[in-house]
C-alpha positions in Angstrom: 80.1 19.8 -80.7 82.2 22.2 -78.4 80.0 24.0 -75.9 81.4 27.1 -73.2 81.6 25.4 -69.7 82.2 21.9 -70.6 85.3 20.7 -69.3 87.0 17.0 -70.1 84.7 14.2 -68.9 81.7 16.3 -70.5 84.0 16.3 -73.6 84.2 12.2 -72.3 80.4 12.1 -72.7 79.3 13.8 -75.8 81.9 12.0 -77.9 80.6 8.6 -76.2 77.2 9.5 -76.7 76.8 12.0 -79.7 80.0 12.5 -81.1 80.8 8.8 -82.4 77.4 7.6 -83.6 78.3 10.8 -86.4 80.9 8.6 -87.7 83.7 11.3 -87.7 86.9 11.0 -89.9 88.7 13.2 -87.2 87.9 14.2 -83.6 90.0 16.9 -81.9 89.8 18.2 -79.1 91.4 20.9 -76.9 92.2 21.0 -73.7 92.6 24.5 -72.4 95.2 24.0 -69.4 94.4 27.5 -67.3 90.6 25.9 -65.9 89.4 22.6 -67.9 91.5 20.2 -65.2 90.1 22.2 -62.5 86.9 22.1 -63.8 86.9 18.7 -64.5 87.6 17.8 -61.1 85.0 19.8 -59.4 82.3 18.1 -61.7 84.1 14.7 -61.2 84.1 15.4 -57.1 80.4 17.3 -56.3 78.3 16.1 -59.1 76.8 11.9 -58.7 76.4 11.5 -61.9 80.2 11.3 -62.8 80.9 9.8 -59.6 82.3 7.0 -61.4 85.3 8.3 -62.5 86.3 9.2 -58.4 89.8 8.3 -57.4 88.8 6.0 -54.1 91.9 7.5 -52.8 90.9 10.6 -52.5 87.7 10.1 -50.9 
């Protein structure tokens, strides 16, 4: 299910939506440490949909 681009909460999403209902023995998933935080942020902080997982703090 990996797809170029996606960063951690996608990864959050498409084992909570697709991944699961699979029924998987084993799920890993890697984390690549030079861009997927970043990346993860910017989706997090300037796309609504995954405004949920904002930090009030930083707003």
């Amino acid at each position: 299910m990996g797809l170029g681009g996606y960063g951690t909460v996608e990864y959050f999403y498409l084992l909570k939506t697709k991944a699961l209902l699979l029924n998987p023995k084993q799920i890993i998933v890697a984390v690549y440490l030079g861009n997927d935080l970043m990346d993860t942020f910017n989706a997090v902080y300037s796309r609504p949909y995954w405004s949920q997982f904002r930090n009030s703090d930083l707003n």
